[in-house]
N, C-alpha and C positions, 0 to 999 in steps of 0.2 A: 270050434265051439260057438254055438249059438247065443248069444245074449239077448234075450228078451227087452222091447222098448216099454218102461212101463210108465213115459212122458204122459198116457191119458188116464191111468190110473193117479197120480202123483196132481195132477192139473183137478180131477174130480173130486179127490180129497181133500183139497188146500180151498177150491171156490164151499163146500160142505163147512169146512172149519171157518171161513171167514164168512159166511152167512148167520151161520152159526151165533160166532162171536159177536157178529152186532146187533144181532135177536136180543141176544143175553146182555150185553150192554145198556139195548134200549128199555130192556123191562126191569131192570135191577143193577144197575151198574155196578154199584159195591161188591156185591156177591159174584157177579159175572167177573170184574178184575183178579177176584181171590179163587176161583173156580179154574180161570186160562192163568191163572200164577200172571200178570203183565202190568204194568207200567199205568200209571195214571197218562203220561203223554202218548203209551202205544195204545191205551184207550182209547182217547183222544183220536186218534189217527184212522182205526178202525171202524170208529162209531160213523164215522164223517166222510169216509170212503165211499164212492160214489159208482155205482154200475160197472160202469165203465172200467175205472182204476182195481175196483178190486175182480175184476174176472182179468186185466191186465197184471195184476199182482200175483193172480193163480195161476196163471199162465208160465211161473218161473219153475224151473225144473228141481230146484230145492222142497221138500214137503217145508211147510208153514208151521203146521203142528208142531210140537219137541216133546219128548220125554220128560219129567220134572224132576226126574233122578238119574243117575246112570251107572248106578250098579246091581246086580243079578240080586242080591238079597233084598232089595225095596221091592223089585218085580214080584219075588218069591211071595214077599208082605201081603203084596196088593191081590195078588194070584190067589191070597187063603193058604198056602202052606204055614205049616207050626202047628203045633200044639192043638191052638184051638182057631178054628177057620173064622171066625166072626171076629176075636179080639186081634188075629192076624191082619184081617184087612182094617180094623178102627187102629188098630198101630201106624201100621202104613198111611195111613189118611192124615193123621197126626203127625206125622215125621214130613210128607207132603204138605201140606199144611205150613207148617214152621219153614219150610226149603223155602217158598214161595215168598211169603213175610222176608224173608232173608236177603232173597237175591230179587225183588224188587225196592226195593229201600234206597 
């Protein structure tokens, strides 16, 4: 069985997300922490990461990004499935939302 290496996809996404993330940080930091759900200190960390360190950081074969839920009904939420497809995804954003508040605290 063939296994696919997908080290330059995973290395592409992770330098995207952490460009990203200090874009967002440097133009509105509040809103960028409660947007990436992360830490005042992993703020800190990111904001201040330097060329270098974070194409070094992206370079790790873990994706950086995470989930901010981990069960199929949040997915379903955010997907628009239920009932009514606009108040399915404003559910999910709210329950995201509050996840975030929670488990950085």
């Amino acid at each position: 069985m063939n296994h696919p290496n997908f080290q330059v996809e995973i290395r592409e996404l992770n330098i995207a997300y952490l460009m990203l993330a200090q874009k967002m940080l440097r133009c509105d930091r509040e809103t960028a922490m409660f947007r990436l759900g992360i830490s005042k200190a992993l703020a800190d960390f990111i904001e201040n990461l330097s060329a270098a360190r974070l194409v070094k950081m992206a370079d790790s074969p873990v994706l950086i990004p995470r989930f901010r839920f981990d069960d199929d009904r949040m997915a379903r939420l955010m997907a628009g499935e239920g009932r009514d497809e606009t108040a399915s995804t404003l559910h999910a954003a709210i329950i995201a939302a509050n996840r975030s508040t929670v488990e950085v605290s």
